[in-house]
Each structure stands twice: as structure tokens, then as C-alpha cells.
N, C-alpha and C positions, 0 to 999 in steps of 0.2 A: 296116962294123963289126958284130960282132957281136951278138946281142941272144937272151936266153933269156925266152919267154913262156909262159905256165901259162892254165890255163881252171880256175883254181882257185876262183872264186869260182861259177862255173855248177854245176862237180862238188859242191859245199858244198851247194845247193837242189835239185838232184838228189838229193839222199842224206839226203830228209826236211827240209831248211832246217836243215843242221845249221848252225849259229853258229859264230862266228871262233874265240869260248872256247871250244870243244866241237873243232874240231879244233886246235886250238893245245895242249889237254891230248893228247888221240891221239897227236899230232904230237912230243910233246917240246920244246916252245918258248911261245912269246908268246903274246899275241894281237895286240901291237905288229907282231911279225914277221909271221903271216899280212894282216895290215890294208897292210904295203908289198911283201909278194910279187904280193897282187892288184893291184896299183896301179903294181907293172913298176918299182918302185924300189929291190928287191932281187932278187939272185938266191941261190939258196939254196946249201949245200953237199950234195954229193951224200950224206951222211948223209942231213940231212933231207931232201932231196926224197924218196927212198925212202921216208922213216919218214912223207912226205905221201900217197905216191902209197898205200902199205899201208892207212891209216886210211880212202881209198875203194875198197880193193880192187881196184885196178889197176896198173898197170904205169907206171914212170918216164913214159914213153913216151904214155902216156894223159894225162897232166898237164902234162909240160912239153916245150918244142918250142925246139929249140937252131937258129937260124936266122945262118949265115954272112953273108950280105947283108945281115943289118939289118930285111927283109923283113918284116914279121906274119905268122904263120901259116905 
């Protein structure tokens, strides 16, 4: 099965201990939303995830990891 997972919650304390509400505003959304992206019980739309990965200055790709096998990581 497939499964999409984020290191979203490491990138957030990396970037000064920003808080869920400080990128949930960046972000365009919740802070409900960012509270079950880090907890892998949502996946996002490829809107936001861009408009996640911008607010730490990185690439799709640096945040989220699209895994075919189900696999972590």
C-alpha cells in the first residue's frame, strides 16, 4: 500500500521551534491540519504540501516522501 510521510514536525524545530499555529498560518490552513499531517493521518493536497514545503524553504521533496511499498522512509 501506499503511504506519504513528512518530517514535518523535525523541519518546524529546526526553523527556530516554529509552532503548529505559526506554520498552519505560512501554510494556508489549520493547526488541526498540521497536528494529523505529523501524526500520518492525513495526507495533504499537493497545493498545500508546496505552500508547506515554501513556508521552510525547501522543496516538496525535502518534506514529504511518497513511498509505494508502504515502507517508512
Amino acid at each position: 500500500m501506499a503511504e506519504v510521510t513528512n518530517c514535518i514536525r523535525r523541519l518546524r524545530f529546526e526553523h527556530g521551534e516554529m509552532t503548529q499555529e505559526e506554520l498552519a498560518r505560512r501554510a494556508g490552513c489549520t493547526r488541526q491540519t498540521i497536528i494529523a499531517l505529523e501524526a500520518g493521518r492525513y495526507t495533504p493536497s499537493l497545493a498545500l504540501a508546496f505552500r508547506i514545503a515554501r513556508s521552510f524553504g525547501c522543496r516538496v521533496e525535502d518534506v514529504f516522501a511518497f513511498n509505494e511499498d508502504g515502507q517508512a522512509g
